[in-house]
Backbone atoms as SQL, in Angstrom:
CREATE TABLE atoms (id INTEGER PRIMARY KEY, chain TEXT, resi INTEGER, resn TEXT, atom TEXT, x REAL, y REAL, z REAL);
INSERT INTO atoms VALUES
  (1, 'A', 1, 'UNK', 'N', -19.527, 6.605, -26.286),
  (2, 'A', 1, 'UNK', 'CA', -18.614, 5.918, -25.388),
  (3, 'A', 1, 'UNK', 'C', -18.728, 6.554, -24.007),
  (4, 'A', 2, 'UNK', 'N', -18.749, 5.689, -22.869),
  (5, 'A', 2, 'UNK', 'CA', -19.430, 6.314, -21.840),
  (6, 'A', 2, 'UNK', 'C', -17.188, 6.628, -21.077),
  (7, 'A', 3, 'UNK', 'N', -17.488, 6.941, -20.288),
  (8, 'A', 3, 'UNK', 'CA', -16.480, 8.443, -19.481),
  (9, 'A', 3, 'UNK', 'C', -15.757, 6.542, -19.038),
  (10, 'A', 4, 'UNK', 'N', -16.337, 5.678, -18.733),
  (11, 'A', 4, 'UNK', 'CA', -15.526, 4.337, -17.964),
  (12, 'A', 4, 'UNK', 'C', -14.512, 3.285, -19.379),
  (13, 'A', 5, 'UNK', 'N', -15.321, 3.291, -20.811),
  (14, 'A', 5, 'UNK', 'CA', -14.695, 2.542, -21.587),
  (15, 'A', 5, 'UNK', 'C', -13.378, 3.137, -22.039),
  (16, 'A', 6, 'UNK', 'N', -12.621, 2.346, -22.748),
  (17, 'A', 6, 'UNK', 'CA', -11.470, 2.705, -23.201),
  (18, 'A', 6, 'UNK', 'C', -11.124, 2.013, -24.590),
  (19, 'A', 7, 'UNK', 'N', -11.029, 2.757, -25.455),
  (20, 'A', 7, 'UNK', 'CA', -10.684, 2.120, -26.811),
  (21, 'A', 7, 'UNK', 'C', -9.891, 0.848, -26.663),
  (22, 'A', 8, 'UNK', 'N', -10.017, -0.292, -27.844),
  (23, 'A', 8, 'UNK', 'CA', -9.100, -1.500, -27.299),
  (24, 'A', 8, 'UNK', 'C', -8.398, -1.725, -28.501),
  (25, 'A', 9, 'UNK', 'N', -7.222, -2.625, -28.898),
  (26, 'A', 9, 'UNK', 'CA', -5.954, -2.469, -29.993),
  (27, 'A', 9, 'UNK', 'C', -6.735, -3.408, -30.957),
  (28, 'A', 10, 'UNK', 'N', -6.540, -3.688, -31.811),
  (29, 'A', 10, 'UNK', 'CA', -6.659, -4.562, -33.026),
  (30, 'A', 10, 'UNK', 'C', -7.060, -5.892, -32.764),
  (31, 'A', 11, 'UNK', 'N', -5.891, -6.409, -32.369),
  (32, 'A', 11, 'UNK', 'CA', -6.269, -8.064, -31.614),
  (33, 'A', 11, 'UNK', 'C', -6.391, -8.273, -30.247),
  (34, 'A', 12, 'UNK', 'N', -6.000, -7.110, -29.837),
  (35, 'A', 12, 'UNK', 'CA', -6.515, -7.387, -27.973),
  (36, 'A', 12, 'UNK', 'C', -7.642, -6.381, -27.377),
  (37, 'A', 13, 'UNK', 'N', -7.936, -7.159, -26.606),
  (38, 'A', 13, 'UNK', 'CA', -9.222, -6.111, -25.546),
  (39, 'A', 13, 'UNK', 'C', -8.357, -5.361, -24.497),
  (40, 'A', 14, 'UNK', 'N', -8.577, -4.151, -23.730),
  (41, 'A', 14, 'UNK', 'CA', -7.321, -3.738, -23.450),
  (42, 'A', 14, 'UNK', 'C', -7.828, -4.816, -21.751),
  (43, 'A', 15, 'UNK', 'N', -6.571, -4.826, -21.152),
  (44, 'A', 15, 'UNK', 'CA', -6.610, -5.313, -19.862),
  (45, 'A', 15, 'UNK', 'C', -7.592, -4.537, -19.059),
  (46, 'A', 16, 'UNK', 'N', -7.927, -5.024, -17.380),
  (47, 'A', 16, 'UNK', 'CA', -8.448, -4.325, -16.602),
  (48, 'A', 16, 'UNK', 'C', -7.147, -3.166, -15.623),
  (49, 'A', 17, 'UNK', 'N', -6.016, -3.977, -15.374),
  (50, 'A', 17, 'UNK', 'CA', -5.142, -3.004, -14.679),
  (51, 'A', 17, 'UNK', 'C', -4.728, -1.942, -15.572),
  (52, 'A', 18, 'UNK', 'N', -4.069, -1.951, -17.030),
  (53, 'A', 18, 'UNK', 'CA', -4.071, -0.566, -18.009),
  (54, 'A', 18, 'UNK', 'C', -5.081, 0.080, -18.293),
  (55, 'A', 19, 'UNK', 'N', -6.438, -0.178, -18.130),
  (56, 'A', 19, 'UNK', 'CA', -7.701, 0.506, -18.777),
  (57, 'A', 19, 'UNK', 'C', -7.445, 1.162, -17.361),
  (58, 'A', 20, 'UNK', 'N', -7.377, 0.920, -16.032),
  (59, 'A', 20, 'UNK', 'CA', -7.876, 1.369, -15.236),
  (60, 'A', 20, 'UNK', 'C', -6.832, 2.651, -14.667),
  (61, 'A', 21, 'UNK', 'N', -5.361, 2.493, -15.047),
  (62, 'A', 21, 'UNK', 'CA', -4.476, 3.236, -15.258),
  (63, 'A', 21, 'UNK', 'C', -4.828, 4.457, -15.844),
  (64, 'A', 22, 'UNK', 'N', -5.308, 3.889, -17.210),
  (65, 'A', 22, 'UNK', 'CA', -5.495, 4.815, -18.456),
  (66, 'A', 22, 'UNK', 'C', -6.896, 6.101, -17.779),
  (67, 'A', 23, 'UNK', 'N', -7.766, 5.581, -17.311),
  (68, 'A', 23, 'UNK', 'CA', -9.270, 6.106, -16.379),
  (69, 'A', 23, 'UNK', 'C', -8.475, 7.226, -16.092),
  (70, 'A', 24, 'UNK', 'N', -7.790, 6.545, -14.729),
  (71, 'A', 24, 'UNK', 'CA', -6.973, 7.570, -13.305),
  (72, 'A', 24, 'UNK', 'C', -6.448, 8.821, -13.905),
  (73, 'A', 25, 'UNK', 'N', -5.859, 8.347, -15.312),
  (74, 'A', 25, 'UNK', 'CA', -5.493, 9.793, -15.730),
  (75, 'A', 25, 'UNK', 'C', -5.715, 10.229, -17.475),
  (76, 'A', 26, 'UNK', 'N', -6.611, 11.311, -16.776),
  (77, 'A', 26, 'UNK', 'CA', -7.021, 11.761, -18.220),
  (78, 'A', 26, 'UNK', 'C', -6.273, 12.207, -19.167),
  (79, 'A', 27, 'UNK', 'N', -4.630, 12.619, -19.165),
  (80, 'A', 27, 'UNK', 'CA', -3.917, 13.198, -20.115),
  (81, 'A', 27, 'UNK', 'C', -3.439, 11.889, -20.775),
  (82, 'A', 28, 'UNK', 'N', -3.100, 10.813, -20.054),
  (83, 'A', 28, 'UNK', 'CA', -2.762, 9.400, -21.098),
  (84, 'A', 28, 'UNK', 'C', -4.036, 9.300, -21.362),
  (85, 'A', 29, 'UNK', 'N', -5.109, 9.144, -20.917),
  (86, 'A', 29, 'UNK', 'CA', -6.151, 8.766, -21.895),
  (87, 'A', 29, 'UNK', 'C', -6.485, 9.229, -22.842),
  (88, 'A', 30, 'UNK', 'N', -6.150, 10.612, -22.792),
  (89, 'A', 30, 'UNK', 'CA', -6.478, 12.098, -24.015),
  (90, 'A', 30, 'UNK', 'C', -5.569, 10.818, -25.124),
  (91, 'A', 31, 'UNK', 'N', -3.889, 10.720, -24.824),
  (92, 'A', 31, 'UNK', 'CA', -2.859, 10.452, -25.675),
  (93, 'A', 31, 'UNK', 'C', -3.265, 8.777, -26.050),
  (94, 'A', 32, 'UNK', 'N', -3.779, 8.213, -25.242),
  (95, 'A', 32, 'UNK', 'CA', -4.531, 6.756, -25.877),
  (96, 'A', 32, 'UNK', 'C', -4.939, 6.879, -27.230),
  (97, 'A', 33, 'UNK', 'N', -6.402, 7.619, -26.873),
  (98, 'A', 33, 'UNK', 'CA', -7.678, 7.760, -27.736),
  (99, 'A', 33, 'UNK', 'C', -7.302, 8.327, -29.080),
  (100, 'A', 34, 'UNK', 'N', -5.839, 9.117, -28.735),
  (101, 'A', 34, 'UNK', 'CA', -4.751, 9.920, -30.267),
  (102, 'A', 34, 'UNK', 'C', -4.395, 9.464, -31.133),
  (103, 'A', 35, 'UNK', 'N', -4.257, 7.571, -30.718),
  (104, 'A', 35, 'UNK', 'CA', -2.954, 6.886, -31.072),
  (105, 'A', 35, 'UNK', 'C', -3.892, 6.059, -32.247),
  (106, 'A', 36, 'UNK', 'N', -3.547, 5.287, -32.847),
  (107, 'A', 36, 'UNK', 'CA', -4.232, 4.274, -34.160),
  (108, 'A', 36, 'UNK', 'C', -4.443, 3.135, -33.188),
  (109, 'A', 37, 'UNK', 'N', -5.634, 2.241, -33.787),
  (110, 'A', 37, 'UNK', 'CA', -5.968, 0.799, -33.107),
  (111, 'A', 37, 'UNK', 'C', -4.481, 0.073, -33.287),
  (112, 'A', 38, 'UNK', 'N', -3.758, 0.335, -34.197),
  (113, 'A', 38, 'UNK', 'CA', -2.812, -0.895, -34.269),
  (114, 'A', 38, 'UNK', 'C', -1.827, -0.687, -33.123),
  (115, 'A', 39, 'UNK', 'N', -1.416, 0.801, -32.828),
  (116, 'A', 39, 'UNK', 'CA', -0.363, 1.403, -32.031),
  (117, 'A', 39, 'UNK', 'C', -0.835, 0.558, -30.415),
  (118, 'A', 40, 'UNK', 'N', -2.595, 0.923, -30.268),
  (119, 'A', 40, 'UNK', 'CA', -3.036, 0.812, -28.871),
  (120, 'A', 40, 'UNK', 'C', -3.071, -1.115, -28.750),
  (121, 'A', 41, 'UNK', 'N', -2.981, -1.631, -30.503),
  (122, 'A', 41, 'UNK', 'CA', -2.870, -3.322, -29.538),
  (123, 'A', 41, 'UNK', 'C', -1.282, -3.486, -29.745),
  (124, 'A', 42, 'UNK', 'N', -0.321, -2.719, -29.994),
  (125, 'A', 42, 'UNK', 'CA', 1.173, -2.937, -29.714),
  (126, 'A', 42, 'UNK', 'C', 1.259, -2.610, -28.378),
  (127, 'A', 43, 'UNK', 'N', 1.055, -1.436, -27.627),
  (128, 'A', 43, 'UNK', 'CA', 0.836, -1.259, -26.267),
  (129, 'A', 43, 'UNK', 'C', 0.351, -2.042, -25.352),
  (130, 'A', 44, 'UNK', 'N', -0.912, -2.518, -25.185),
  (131, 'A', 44, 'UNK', 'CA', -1.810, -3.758, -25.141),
  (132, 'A', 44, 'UNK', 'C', -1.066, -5.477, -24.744),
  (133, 'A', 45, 'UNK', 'N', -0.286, -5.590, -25.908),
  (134, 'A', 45, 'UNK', 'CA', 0.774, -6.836, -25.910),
  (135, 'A', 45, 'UNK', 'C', 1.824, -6.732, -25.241),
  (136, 'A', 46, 'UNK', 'N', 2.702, -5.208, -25.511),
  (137, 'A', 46, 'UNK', 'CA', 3.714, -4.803, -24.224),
  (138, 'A', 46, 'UNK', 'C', 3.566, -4.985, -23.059),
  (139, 'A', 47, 'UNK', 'N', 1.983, -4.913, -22.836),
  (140, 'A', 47, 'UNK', 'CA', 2.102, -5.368, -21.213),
  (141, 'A', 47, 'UNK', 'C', 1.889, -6.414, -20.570),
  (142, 'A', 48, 'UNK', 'N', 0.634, -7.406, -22.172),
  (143, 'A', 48, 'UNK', 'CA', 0.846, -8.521, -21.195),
  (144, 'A', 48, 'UNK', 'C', 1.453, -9.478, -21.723),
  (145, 'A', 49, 'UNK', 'N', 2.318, -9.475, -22.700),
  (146, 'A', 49, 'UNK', 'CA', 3.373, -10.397, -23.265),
  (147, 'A', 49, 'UNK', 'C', 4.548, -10.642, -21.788),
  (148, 'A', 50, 'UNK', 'N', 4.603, -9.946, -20.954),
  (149, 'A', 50, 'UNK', 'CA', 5.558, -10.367, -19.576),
  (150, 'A', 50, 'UNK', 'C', 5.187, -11.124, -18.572),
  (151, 'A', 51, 'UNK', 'N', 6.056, -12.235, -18.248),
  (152, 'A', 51, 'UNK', 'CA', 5.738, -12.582, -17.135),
  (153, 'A', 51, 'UNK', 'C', 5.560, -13.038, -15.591),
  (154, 'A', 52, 'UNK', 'N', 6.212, -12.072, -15.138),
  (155, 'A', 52, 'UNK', 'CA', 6.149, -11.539, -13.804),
  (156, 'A', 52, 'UNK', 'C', 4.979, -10.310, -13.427),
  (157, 'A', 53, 'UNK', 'N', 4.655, -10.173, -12.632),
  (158, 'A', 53, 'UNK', 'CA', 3.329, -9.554, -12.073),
  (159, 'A', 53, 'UNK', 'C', 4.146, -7.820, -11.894),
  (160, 'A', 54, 'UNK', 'N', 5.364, -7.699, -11.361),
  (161, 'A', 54, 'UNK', 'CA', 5.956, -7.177, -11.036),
  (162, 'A', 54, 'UNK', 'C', 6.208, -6.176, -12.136),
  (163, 'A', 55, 'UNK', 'N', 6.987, -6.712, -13.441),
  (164, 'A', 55, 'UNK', 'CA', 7.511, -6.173, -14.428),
  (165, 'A', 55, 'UNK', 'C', 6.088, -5.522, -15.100),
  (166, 'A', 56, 'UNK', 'N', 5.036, -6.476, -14.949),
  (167, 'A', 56, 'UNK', 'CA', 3.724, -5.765, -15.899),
  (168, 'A', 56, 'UNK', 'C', 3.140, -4.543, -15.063),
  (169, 'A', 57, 'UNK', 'N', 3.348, -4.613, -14.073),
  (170, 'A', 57, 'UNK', 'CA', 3.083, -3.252, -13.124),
  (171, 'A', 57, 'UNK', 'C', 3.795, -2.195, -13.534),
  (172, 'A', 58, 'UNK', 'N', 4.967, -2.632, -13.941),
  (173, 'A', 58, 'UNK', 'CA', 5.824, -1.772, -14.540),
  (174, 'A', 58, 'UNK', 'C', 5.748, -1.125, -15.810),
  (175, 'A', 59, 'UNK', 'N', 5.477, -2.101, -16.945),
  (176, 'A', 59, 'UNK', 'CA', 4.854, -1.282, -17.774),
  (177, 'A', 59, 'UNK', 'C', 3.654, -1.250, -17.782),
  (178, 'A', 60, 'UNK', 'N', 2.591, -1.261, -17.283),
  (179, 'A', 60, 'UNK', 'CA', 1.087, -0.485, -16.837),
  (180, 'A', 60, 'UNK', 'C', 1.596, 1.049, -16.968),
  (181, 'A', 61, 'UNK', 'N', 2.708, 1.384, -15.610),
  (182, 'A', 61, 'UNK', 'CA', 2.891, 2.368, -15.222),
  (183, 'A', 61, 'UNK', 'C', 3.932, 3.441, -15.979),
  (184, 'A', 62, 'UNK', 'N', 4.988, 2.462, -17.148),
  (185, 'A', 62, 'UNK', 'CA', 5.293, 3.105, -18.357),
  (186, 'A', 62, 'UNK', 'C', 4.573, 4.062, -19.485),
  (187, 'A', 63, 'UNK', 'N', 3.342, 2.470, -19.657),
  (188, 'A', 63, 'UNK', 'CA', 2.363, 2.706, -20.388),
  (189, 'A', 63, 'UNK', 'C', 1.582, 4.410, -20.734),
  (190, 'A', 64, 'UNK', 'N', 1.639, 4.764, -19.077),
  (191, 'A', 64, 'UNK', 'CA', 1.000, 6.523, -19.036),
  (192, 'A', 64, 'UNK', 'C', 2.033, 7.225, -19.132),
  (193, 'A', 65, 'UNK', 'N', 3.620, 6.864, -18.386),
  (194, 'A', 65, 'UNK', 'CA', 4.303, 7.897, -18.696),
  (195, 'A', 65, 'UNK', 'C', 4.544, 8.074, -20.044),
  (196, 'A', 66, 'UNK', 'N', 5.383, 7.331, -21.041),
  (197, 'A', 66, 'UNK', 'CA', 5.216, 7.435, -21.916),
  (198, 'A', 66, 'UNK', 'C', 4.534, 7.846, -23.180),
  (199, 'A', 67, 'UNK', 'N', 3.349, 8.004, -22.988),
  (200, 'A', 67, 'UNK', 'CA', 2.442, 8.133, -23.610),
  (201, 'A', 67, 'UNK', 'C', 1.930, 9.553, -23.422),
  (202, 'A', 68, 'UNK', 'N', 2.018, 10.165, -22.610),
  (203, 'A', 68, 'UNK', 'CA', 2.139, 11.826, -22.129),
  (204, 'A', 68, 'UNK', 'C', 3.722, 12.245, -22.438),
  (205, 'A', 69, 'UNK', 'N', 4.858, 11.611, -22.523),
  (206, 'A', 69, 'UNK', 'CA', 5.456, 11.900, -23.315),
  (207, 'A', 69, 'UNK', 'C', 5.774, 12.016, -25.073),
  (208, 'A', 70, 'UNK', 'N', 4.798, 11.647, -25.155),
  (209, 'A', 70, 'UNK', 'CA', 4.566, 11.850, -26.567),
  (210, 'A', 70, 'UNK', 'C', 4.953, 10.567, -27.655),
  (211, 'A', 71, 'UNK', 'N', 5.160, 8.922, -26.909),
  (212, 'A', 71, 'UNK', 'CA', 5.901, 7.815, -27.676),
  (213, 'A', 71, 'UNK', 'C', 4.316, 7.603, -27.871),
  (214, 'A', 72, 'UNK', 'N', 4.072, 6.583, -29.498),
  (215, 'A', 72, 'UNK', 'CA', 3.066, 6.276, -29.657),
  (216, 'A', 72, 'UNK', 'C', 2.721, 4.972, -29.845),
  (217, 'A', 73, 'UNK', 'N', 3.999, 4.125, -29.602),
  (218, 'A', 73, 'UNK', 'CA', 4.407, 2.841, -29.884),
  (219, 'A', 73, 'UNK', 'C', 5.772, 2.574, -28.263),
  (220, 'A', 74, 'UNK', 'N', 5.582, 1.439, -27.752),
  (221, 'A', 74, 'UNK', 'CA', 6.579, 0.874, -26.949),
  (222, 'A', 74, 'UNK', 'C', 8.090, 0.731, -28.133),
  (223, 'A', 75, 'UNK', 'N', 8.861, 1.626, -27.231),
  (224, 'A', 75, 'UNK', 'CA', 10.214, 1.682, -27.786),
  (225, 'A', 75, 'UNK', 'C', 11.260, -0.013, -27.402),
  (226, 'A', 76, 'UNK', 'N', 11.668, -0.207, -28.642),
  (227, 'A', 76, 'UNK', 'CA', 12.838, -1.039, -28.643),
  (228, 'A', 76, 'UNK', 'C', 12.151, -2.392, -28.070),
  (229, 'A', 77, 'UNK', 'N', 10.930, -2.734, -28.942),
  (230, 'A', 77, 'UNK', 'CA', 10.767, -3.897, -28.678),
  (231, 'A', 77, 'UNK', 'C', 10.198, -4.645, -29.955),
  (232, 'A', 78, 'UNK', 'N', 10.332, -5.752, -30.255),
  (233, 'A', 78, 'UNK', 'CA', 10.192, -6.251, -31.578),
  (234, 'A', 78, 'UNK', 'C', 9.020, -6.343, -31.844),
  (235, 'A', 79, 'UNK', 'N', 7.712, -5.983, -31.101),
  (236, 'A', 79, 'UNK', 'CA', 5.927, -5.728, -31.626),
  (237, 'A', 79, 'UNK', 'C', 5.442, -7.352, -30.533),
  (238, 'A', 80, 'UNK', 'N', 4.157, -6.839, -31.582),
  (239, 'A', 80, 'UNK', 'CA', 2.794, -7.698, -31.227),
  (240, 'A', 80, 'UNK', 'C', 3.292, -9.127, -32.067),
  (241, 'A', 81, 'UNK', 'N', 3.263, -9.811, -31.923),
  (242, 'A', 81, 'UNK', 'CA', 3.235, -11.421, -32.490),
  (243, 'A', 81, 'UNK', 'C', 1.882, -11.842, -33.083),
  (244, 'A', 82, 'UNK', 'N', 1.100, -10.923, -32.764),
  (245, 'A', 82, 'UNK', 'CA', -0.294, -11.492, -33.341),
  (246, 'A', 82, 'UNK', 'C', -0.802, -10.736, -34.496),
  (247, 'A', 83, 'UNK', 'N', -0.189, -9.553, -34.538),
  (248, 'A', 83, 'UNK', 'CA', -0.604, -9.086, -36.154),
  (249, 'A', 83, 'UNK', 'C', -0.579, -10.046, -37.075);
C-alpha cells in the first residue's frame, strides 16, 4: 500500500475529502488502519449520509478528532443502512 492510499469500509470506498483528512494526519491514520473494515464503512457513511456541505466538513473534521481519541465507531448514531 503506497504512503497516498487509505483502507476503505465494507460497502463504501472512502471519500476524497476524509481520505485526504485522514493523509494530513498520520496519528488518525495510524487509528484508521487500527479499526475493522466494518467500523471504517460505519465512519465512511457518517459522513456522507449528511446533507449539507457544511455539516460533512464537520464530520470529516470529527472523523480525526475522534478517532485519536480513541472512539472506533461514530457515537450515538443508528449505523450504516447498507450493511
Amino acid at each position: 500500500m503506497s504512503k497516498k492510499e487509505i483502507v476503505d469500509g465494507v460497502a463504501h470506498k472512502i471519500p476524497a475529502d476524509l481520505g485526504q483528512a485522514l493523509i494530513s494526519d498520520p496519528a488518525a491514520r495510524a487509528k484508521w488502519e487500527d479499526i475493522t473494515p466494518l467500523a471504517r464503512n460505519e465512519w465512511i457513511c457518517w459522513v456522507i449520509s449528511v446533507k449539507k456541505p457544511e455539516t460533512r466538513r464537520q464530520h470529516v473534521l470529527r472523523v480525526r478528532t475522534e478517532l485519536k481519541e480513541g472512539m472506533r465507531r461514530p457515537c450515538c448514531w443508528a449505523g450504516c443502512i447498507h450493511r
